[in-house]
C-alpha positions as a printed NumPy array, in Angstrom:
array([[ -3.297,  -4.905, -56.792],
       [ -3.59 ,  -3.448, -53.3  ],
       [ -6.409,  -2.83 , -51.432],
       [ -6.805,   0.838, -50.053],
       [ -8.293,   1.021, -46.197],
       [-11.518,   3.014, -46.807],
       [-11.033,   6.291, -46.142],
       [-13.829,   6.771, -42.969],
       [-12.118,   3.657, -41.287],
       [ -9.055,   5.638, -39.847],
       [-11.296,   8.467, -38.555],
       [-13.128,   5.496, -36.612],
       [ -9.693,   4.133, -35.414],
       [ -8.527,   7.373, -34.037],
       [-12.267,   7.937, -32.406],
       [-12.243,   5.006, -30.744],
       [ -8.968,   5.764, -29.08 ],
       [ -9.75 ,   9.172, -28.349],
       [-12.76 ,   7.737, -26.608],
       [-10.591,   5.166, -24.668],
       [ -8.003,   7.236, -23.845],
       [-10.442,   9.65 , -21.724],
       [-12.401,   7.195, -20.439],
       [ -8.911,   5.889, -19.016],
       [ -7.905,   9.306, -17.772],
       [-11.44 ,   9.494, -16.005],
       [-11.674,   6.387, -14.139],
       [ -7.964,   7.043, -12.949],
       [ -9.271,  10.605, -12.198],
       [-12.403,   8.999,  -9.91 ],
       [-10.039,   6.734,  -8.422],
       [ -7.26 ,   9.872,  -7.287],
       [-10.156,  11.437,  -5.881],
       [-10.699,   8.81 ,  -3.074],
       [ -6.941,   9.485,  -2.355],
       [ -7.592,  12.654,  -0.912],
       [ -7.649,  14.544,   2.751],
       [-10.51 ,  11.225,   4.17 ],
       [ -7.862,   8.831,   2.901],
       [ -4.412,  10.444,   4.718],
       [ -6.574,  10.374,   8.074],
       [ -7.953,   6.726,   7.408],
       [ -4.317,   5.35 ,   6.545],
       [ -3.04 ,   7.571,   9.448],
       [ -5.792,   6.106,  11.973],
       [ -4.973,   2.321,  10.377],
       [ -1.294,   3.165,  10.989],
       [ -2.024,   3.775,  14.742],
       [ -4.199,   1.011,  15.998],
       [ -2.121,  -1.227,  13.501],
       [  1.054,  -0.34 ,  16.594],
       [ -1.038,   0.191,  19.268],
       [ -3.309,  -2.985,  19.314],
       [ -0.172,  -5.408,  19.345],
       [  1.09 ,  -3.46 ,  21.834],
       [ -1.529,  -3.144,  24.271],
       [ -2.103,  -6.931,  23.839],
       [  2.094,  -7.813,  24.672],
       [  1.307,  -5.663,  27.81 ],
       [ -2.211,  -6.831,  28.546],
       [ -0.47 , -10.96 ,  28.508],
       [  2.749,  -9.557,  30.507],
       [  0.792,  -8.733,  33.143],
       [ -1.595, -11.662,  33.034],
       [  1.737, -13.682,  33.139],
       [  3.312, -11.28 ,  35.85 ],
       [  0.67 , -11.908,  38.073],
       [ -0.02 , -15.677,  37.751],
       [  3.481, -16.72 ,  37.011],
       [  5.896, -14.548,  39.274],
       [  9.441, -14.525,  38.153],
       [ 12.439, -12.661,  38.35 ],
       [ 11.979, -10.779,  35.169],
       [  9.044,  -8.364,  34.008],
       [  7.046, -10.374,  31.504],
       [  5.382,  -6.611,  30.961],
       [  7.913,  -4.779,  29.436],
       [  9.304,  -7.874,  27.705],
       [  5.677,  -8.583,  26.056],
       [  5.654,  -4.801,  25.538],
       [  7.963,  -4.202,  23.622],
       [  7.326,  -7.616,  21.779],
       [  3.945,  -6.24 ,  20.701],
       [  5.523,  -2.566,  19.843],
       [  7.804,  -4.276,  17.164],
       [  5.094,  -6.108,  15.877],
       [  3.121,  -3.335,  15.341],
       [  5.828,  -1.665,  13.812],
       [  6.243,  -4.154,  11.39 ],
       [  2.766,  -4.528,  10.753],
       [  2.839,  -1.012,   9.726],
       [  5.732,  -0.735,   7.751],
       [  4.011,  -3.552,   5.584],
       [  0.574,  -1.352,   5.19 ],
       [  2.923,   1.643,   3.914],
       [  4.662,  -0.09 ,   1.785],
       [  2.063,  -1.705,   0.037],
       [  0.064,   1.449,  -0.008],
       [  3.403,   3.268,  -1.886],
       [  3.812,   0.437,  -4.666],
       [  0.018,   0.819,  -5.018],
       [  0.361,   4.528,  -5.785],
       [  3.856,   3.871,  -7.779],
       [  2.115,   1.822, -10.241],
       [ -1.271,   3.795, -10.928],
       [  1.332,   6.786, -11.863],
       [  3.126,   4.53 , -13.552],
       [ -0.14 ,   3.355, -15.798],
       [ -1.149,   6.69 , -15.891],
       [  2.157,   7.817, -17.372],
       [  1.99 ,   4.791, -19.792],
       [ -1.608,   6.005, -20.842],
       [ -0.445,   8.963, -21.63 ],
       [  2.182,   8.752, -23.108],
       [  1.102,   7.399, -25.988],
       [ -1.124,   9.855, -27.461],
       [ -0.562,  14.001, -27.115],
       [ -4.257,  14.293, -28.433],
       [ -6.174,  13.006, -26.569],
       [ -6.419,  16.29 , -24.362],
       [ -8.787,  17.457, -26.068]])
């Protein structure tokens, strides 16, 4: 013969992921927050000295090279430009791991939800 699940143990079941469905939807909802006007300027600011600092260094040793080591090409604009690329780079990597760092928290957050309607409640 069977045993029958007592009857208050599915009412616990679908408690408990009520409960940790919301708790899910609030921590993601705390995180989002930081996300907001403070962190466009902050990743806008990191964007800019993240090009500008390797830049103003490729200039800053082009001229220390111009100056001590004459030739018959501008280590400047060479080291210049060296340092702008650089920074480019180094900026392209900070976006993109900033975008597959949003990609997947909406794609957990779609995940959490999707698997229970109720939990809106």
């Amino acid at each position: 013969m069977a045993e029958r699940p007592h009857p208050a143990a599915a009412p616990a079941i679908d408690l408990a992921a009520q409960v940790d469905a919301k708790a899910r939807r609030k921590l993601r909802s705390r995180r989002r927050d930081r996300a907001g006007v403070w962190f466009g300027l902050g990743m806008m600011g990191m964007i800019g000295w993240s090009v500008v600092v390797p830049t103003l260094i490729g200039a800053a040793l082009g001229r220390w090279l111009d100056t001590h080591y004459p030739g018959t090409h501008p280590w400047t604009l060479a080291l210049l430009m060296a340092g702008l690329v650089l920074g480019c780079f180094n900026a392209w990597y900070w976006v993109r791991k900033e975008d597959q760092a949003m990609a997947k928290d909406a794609t957990d957050a779609k995940d959490a939800q999707g698997g229970n309607d109720d939990d809106e409640r």
